[in-house]
Each structure stands twice: as C-alpha cells, then as structure tokens.
N, C-alpha and C positions, 0 to 999 in steps of 0.2 A: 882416961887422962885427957883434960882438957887444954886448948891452947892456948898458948898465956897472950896476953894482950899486949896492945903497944905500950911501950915507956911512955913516962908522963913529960920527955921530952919530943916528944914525936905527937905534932900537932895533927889532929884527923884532918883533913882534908874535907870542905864542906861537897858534896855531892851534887848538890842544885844545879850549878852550872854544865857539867856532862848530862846530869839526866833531862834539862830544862833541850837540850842541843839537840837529842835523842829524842826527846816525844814531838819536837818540831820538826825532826825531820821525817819522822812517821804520818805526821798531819800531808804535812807538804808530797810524798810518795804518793800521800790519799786523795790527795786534790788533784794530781799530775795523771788526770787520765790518759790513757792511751800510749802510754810508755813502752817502748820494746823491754821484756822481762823473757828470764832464759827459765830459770829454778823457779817452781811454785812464792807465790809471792808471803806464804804462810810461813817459810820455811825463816826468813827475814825476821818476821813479826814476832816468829814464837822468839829467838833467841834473842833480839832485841826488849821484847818485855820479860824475859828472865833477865834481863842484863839491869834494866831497870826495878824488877823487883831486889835485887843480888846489892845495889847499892842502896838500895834505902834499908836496906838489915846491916849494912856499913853505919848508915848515919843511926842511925838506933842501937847498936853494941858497941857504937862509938870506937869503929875500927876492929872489930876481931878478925882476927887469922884466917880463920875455915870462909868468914865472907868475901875477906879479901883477896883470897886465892879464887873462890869461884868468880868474884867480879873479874879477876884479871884472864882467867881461862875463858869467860862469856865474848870478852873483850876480842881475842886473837883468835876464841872460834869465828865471830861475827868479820873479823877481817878478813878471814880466810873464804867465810863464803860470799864474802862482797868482791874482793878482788877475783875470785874466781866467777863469779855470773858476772860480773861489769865483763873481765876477757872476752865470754865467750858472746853476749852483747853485743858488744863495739867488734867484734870480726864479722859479727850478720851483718851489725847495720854496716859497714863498713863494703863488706862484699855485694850488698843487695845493693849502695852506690853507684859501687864500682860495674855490676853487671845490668841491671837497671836504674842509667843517670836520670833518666824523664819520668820513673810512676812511682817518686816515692813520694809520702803522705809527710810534708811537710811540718804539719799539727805535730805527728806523731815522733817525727825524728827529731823537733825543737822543744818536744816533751822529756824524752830521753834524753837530751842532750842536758835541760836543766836539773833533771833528776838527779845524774849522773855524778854531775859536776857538783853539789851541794855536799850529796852522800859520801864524795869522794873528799871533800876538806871535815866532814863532821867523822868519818870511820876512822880517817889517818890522824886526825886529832887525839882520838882515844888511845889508839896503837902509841903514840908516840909516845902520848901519858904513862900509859902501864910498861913503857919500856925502858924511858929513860933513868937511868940509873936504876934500875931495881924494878922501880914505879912503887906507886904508894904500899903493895905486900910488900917488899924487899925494903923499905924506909922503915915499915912498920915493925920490921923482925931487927930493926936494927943494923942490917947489913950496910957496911963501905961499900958502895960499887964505881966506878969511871963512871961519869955521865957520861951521855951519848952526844948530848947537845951541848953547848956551851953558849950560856944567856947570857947577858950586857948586863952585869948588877946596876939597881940605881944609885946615883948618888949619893956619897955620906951625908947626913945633916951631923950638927952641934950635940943631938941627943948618942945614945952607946948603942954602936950598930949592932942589929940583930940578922943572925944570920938568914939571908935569902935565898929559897926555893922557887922554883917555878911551879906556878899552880896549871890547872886545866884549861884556863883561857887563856894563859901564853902560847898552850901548844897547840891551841884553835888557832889562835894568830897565826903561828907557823904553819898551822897547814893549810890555810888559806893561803896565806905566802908561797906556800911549796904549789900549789893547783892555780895560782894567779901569775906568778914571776918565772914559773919552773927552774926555781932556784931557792937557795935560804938566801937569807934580808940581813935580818937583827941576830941570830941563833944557827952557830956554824956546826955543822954534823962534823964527830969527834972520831966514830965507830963504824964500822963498817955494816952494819946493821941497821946503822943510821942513816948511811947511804942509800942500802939498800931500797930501806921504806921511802924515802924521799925522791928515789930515781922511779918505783913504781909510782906513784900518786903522782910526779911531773907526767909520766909517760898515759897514766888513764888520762890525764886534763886535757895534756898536749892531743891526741886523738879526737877526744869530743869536741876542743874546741876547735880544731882547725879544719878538722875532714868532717863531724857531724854539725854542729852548731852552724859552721858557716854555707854549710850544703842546704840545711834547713832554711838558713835564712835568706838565702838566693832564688830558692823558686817557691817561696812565700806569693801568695797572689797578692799584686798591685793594686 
C-alpha cells in the first residue's frame, strides 16, 4: 500500500532555501579550523547529508509522505545530536576558562564560539520548521494543528487575500532573532514546546556569547 500524497491544495514547500542554509553551514564548520568538538565530527556530516539527500526526494516526488517523514525525523535527530555536543562543548570550554583563565588558545575558543553560534540559528531554524504546527509532513497529511508560533500576516492589498504560511526563511529569521535578541521579535511562541526550543537556543547563544566569544576576544594578542 502506498502513501497517498499531498492535496492539490497543499503547496510543497520549495526545499532550496533549508538545504542552501545546510550545505553552508557544513562549508563554514569546514573552514572553522580548530574548533573544540565533543562527538566525532562524521557523526554531523553523515545525518546532515542524509537530511539533505531526504529533501531533495521531497522536491522530486513533489512532497510524498515516506520523504516527509524521514526529512522531519533527520531534522529532530540532527537537533538532538547538536544540542547535545554543543552542551557538552560549552561545559569544557566553559570549565577549561574557568580553571585555566591565562592558557586558553584564543584562535581556538573564537573558532567555536563562531561555529557555534551560526549552527545554533541554522539547527533551531529547521526544528522550528518541522515543528510548527505539524511542520510541512503534518500540512502535507492534511492535519489542523495550533501553531506554535504566531506570525504578523502581511497586509491586505486590493487583490483576494490568499491565505498565508510561514515559510523556512521566516523561521531562519526567528532564530536568528531567538540567538541575537534572546527573545522573539515579530513571532510570539504559542506552546510550550515553543518555549521550550526557544529558551534552549537563547541559553546555547547566551553562553558562547558572553563567557566564550568574549573571553576569546579579550586575550586575543594586540
């Protein structure tokens, strides 16, 4: 038995922009040598190019189910083992500060700290995607669900309003918002789940930016 596809009201969702976000920040990881890493750095890579192969068989079946679901399960794996090595991360670098103030490798903690901080708006971006309301499998099957978030529609014009979605570069905005402001801006969290993910990605930013980034950038040589 195969599974049926989305309604012909249920626009696919073009892909480009997640996976354009994703392969840049895999360059940028590549280019950041010297980064403190906890988890084999393969371990990243692999589910991230499954995540990336997982949607471009979205854009070519033009939404089916089975892709949809593995995109969304690549998604919440991929967050699960970022927000778990980022922790445990930011407690070294954190502790190796705190126990050695004078012999840390400045390069290296102003490496992680930008590393950090990027992966930390391009992950929670994706999470947010696949979560809000359903995310694009749960639109796709049809389902009503409470969004999580609540966007600012734009203004009516004179033509017959069509109804508006948030796409994946709203929820990049937000979470750049959420790891820059450590707060929502334009898009107020509805759910507690909403909260949830929003209070971790303020609390990774908040960390690297104020105890690594600025420790980094303090005994930078002159």
């Amino acid at each position: 038995m195969t599974e049926p596809t989305p309604s012909t009201t249920t626009a696919v969702e073009s892909r480009w922009p997640p996976a354009i976000a994703l392969a840049l920040l895999i360059i940028l990881l590549n280019v950041l040598r010297g980064h403190v890493v906890f988890l084999p750095v393969w371990v990243s890579y692999v589910v991230a190019m499954l995540l990336l192969a997982s949607m471009a068989a979205v854009g070519i079946t033009r939404g089916g189910l089975v892709w949809l679901r593995l995109e969304r399960a690549l998604v919440v794996l991929l967050g699960g083992v970022y927000v778990a090595n980022t922790t445990i991360e930011l407690a070294d670098m954190v502790g190796a500060i705190a126990i050695h103030p004078k012999g840390d490798n400045a390069y290296a903690l102003l490496s992680s700290a930008v590393g950090i901080w990027v992966e930390n708006a391009v992950i929670f971006s994706m999470l947010f995607w696949q979560v809000d309301g359903g995310g694009p499998y749960g639109r796709a099957r049809g389902i009503k669900s409470t969004p999580d978030w609540g966007f600012p529609s734009p203004p009516e014009t004179g033509a017959a309003p069509s109804p508006w979605v948030p796409r994946y570069l709203d929820y990049l905005f937000l979470a750049y918002n959420t790891a820059t402001a450590f707060s929502p801006t334009d898009a107020l969290p509805y759910t507690h789940r909403a909260k949830l993910l929003m209070t971790v990605e303020s609390a990774i930013s908040l960390v690297t930016l104020v105890v690594v980034l600025s420790r980094a950038i303090g005994i930078l040589p002159s």
